[in-house]
C-alpha positions in Angstrom: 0.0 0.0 0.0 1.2 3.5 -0.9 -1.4 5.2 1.4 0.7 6.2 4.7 -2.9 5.6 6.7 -3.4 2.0 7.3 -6.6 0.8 5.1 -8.9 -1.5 6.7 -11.2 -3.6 3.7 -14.3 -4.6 5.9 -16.5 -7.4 4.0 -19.9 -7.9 5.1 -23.7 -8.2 3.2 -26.9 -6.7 4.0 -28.3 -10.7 4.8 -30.2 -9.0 7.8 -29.2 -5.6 9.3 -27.0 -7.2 11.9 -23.9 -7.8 9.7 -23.8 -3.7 8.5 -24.7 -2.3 12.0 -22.1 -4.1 13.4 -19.9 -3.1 10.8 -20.6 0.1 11.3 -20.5 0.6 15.1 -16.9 -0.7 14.3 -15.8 1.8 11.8 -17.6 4.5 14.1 -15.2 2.9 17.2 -12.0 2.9 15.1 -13.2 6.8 14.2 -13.4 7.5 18.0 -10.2 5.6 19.2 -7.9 6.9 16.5 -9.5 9.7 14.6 -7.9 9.9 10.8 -4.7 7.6 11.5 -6.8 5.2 9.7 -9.4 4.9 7.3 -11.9 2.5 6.2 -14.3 0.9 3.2 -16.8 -1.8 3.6 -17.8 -4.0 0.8 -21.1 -6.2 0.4 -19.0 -9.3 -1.1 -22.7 -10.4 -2.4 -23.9 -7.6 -4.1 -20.6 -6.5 -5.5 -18.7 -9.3 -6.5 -20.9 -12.5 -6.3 -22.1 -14.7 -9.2 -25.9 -15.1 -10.2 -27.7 -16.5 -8.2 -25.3 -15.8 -4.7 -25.5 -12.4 -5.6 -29.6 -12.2 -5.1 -28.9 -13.4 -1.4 -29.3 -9.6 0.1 -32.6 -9.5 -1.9 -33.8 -13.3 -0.9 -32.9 -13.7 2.5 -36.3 -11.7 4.4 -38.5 -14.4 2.6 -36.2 -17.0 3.3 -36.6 -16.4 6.7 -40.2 -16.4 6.6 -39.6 -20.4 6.2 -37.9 -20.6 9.9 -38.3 -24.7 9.8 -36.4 -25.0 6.6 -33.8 -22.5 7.8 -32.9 -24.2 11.2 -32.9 -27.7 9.3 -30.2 -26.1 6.7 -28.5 -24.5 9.7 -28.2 -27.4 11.1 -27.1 -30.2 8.6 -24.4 -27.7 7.2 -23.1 -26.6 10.9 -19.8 -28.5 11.2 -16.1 -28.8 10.8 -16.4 -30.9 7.4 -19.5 -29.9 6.4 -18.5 -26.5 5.7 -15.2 -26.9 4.4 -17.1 -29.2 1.9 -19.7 -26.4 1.1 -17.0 -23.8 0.3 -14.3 -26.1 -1.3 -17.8 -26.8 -4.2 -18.4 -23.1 -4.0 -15.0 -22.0 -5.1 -15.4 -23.5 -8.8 -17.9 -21.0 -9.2 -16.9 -17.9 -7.1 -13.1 -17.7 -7.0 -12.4 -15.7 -9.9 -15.0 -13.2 -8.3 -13.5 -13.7 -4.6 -9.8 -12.7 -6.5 -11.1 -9.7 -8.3 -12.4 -8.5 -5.0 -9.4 -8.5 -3.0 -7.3 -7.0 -6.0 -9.3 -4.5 -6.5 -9.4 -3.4 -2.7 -6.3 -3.8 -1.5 -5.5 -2.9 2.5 -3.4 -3.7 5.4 -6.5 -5.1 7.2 -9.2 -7.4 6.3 -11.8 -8.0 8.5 -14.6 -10.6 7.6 -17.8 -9.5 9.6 -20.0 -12.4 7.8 -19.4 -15.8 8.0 -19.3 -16.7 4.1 -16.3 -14.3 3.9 -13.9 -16.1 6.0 -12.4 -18.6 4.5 -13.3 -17.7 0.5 -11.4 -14.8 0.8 -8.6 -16.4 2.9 -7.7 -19.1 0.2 -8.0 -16.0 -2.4 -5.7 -14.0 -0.7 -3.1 -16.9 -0.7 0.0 -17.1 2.0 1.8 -13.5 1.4 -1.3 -11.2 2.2 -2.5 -8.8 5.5 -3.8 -9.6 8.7 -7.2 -11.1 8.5 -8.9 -10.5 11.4 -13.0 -12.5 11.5 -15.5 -10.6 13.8 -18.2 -13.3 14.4 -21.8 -11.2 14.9 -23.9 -14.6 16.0 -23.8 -14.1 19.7 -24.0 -18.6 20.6 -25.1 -20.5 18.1 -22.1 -19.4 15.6 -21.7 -21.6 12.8 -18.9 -23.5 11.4 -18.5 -21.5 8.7 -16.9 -18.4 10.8 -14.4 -20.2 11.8 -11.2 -20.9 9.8 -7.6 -21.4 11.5 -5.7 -19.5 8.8 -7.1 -16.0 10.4 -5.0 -14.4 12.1 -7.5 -13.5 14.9 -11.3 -14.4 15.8 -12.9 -12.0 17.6 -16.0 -13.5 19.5 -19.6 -11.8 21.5 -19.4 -14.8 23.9 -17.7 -17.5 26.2 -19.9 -19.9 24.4 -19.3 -19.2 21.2 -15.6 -19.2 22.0 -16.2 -22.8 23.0 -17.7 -23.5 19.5 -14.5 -22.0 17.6 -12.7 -24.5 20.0 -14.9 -27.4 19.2 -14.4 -26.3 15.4 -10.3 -26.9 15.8 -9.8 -22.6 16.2 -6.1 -22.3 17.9 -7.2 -20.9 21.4 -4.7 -18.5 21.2 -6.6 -16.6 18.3 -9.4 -15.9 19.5 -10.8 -13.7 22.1 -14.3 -12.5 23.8 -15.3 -9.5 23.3 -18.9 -8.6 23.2 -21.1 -8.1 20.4 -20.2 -4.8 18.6 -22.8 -1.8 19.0 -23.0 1.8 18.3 -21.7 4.4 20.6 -25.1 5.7 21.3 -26.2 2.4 22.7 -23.2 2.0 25.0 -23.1 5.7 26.6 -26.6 6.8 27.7 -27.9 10.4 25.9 -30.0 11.3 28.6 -32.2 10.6 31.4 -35.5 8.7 31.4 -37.2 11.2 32.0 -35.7 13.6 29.8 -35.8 11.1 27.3 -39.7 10.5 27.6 -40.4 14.5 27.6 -38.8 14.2 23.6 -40.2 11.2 22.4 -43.5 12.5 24.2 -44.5 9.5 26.4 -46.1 9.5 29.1 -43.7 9.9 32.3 -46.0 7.3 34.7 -47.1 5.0 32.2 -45.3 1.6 32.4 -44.0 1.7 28.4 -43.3 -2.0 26.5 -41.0 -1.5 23.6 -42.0 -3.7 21.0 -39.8 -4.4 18.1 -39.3 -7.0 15.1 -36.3 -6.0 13.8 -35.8 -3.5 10.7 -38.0 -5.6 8.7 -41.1 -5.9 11.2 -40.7 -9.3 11.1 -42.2 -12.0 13.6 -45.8 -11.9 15.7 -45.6 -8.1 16.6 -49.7 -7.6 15.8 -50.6 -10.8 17.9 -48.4 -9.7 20.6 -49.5 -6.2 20.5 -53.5 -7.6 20.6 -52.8 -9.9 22.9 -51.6 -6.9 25.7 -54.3 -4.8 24.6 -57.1 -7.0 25.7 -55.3 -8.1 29.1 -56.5 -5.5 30.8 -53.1 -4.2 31.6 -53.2 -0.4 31.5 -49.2 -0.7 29.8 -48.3 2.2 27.1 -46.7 0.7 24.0 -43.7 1.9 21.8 -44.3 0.1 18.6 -41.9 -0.3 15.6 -42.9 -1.5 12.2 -39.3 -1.2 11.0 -39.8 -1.0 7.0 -42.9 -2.9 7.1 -44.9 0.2 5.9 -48.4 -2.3 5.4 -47.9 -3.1 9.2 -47.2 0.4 10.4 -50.6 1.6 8.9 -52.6 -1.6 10.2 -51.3 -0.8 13.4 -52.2 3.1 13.3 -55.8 2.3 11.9 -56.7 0.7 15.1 -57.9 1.6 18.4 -56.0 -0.4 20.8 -57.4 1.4 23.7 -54.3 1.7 25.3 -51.8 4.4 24.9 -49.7 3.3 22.0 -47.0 5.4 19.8 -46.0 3.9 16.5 -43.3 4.2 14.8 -41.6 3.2 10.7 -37.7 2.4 10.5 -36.2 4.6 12.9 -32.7 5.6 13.8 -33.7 6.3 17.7 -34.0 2.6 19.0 -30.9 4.1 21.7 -33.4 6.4 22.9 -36.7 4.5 22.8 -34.7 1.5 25.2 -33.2 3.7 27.5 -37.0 5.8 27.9 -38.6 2.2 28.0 -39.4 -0.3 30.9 -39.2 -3.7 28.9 -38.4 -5.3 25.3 -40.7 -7.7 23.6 -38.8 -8.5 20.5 -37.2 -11.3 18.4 -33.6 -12.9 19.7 -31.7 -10.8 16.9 -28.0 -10.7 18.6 -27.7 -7.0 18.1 -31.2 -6.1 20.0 -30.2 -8.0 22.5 -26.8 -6.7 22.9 -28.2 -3.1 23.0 -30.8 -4.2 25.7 -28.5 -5.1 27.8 -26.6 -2.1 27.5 -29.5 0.1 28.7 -30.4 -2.3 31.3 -33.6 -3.0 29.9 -35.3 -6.2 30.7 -36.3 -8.4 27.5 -39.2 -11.0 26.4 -38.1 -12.7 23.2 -41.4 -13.7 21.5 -39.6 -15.5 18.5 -36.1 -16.6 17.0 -34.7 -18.2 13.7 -34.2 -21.5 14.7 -30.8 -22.5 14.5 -28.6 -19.4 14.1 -30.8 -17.7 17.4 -31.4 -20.9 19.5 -28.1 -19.9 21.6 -29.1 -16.6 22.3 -33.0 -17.1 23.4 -30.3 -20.4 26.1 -28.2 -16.9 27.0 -31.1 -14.8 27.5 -32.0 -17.4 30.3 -29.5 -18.3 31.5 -28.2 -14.6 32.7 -31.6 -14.5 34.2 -31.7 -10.9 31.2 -35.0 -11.9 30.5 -37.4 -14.6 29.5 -38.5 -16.8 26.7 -42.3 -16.6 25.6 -43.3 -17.8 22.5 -46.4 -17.5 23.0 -48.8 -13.8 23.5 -50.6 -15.2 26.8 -47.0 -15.7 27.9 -45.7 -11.8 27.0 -48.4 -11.1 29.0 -48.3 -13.1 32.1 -44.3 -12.1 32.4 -45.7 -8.1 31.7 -48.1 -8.4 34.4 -45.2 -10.2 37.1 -43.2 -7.5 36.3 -45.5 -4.8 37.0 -47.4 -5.7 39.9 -43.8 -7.1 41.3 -41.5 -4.7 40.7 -38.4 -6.3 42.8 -38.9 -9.0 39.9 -38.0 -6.7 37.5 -35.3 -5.1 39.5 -33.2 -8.3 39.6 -33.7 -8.5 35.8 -32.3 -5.2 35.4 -29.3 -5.8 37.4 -28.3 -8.8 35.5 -28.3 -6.5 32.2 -25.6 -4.7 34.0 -23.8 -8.3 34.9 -23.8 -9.3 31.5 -23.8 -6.2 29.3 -20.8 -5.5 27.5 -21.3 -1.6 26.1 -17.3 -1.6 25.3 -17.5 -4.3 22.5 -16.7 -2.0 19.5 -14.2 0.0 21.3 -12.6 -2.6 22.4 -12.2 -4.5 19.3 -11.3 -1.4 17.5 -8.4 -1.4 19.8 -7.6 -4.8 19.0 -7.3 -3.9 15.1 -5.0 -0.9 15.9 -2.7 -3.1 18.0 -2.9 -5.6 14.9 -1.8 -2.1 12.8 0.8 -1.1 15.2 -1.4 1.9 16.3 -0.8 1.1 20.0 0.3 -1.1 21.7 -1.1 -5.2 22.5 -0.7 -4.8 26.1 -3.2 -1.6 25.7 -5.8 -3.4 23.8 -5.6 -6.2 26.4 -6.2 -3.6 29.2 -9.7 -3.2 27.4 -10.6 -6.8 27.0 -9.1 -8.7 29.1 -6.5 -11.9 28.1 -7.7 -13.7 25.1 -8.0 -17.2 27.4 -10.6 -15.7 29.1 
């Protein structure tokens, strides 16, 4: 490279917002940690360099989640050591003059796979004389085989149990380390008070709010859940986002649900909304549930995508952060414990504050400078802790 800034190449695809928000919180860490010493480009390996049909995957992948059975039985039969190595060695036939023309068109002195179909494509394209590759696995348990290849110089992971997966997948313990799932700045430092917060959004300071969300693509049971409270009797105010599911949004608004509700589109505020709410009713998406925690905000997962989200909904438990309830009459039997029992609810809270980890994309963005020679490895440790840990 003839640029005197080091150039991180980040590779991730828009299957699901999770892999570009945590992109981005990274990027937005590096920016804060090191200002302009180092610059940055992210590249959707899919839609930019991808063969027909692989390159449709951004576009396919909400209605292939709407087949959740399907999706956990292909998640499943694919998810080990053999079995993936098997899946990319047929793949690269077919993609590796499109996985070479990628990395020679964007060269850097960093690449850093946030998506677990970059890892090892790109590896075997990049060849033995190339820059540290570093893999930032964004599934916070149930991490599939396919993010984990020994060649990378480092694999950064959200959880203990998912570091005992890249074990169990043959990952040299020394390479990988726990970090947290990455998530924006304004998730990880409050921007106000609760009450300040409420007074902007204009909700109602005494009202015991529910923040129901499906994800940026409205997706799971969010109308049956949001009937379901409304005829409980429970006088509960509810923050409702529709994400891009514009049909859903006005459904939702051309009801009377009798209850003090405020509806919202795709919105930008989610920071905000959790830190002014009381509880989360929303799908086990890694990244919501990572920001939950961050703002202390109890959660009730009402769905997951079998397979790849099975681990989290198991974490979610098993911190005592929240509870499992597939069902509506089960959203509302934990709402109404929680409100008429607010010590409940307390204990809840202070477990998001055990197992948050607001410092994720700091500290990893520390870990790439080290790798760059920006600071120091003993600082970067200082943030995370050792990498047996």
């Amino acid at each position: 490279m003839t640029n005197k800034k080091p150039h991180i190449l980040f590779l991730f695809s828009d299957t699901g917002g999770g892999h570009r928000s945590s992109t981005e919180s990274i990027i937005e860490a590096l920016e804060l940690e090191f200002g302009d010493s180092v610059t940055t480009e992210m590249v959707d390996f899919f839609k930019g360099y991808a063969p027909l049909p692989f390159n449709k995957m951004p576009d396919w992948y909400p209605e292939m989640v709407k087949a959740p059975y399907l999706w956990g039985l292909s998640f499943k039969m694919s998810d080990s050591r053999l079995r993936a190595r098997a899946i990319t060695a047929s793949m690269w036939p077919y993609i590796g003059k499109a996985t070479k023309e990628l990395v020679k068109r964007h060269p850097a002195d960093m690449i850093v796979a946030v998506h677990a179909l970059a890892t090892t494509p790109i590896l075997k394209a990049l060849g033995d004389e190339r820059p540290p590759f570093v893999t930032v696995v964004t599934d916070m348990v149930s991490t599939h085989a396919l993010w984990y290849d020994a060649r990378a110089d480092l694999t950064l992971v959200p959880t203990q149990q998912a570091r005992e997966r890249a074990l169990k997948y043959g990952m040299p313990a020394k390479n990988i380390r726990v970090v947290g799932q990455p998530i924006p700045e304004r998730c990880a430092v409050p921007s106000g008070t609760k009450t300040a917060l409420r007074e902007k959004l204009g909700w109602g300071q005494d009202e015991f709010i529910a923040l129901i969300v499906g994800g940026g693509d409205g997706m799971g049971p969010l109308k049956e859940n949001i009937q379901a409270i409304a005829d409980s009797g429970l006088y509960v105010g509810l923050a409702i986002v529709a994400g891009r599911n514009e049909k859903l949004k006005e459904e939702l608004e051309a009801e009377d649900w009798g209850i003090p509700t405020y509806i919202y589109g795709f919105t930008k505020d989610l920071p905000d909304f959790m830190r002014a709410a009381d509880v989360l009713i929303t799908k086990a998406g890694p990244g919501t549930i990572a920001e939950s925690l961050a703002a202390h905000l109890p959660v009730i997962l009402f769905s997951r995508l079998p397979g790849q989200e099975d681990g989290n909904v198991t974490f979610v438990e098993e911190t005592e952060t929240g509870v499992w309830a597939p069902d509506p009459v089960d959203v509302v039997r934990t709402l109404a414990r929680w409100m008429t029992h607010p010590p409940a609810r307390e204990r809840v809270i202070e477990n998001c504050k055990e197992a948050a980890r607001p410092e994720a994309s700091r500290s990893i963005a520390r870990i790439l400078g080290a790798q760059l020679g920006l600071i120091e490895e003993e600082k970067a440790l200082l943030v995370v802790g050792h990498p047996e840990k």
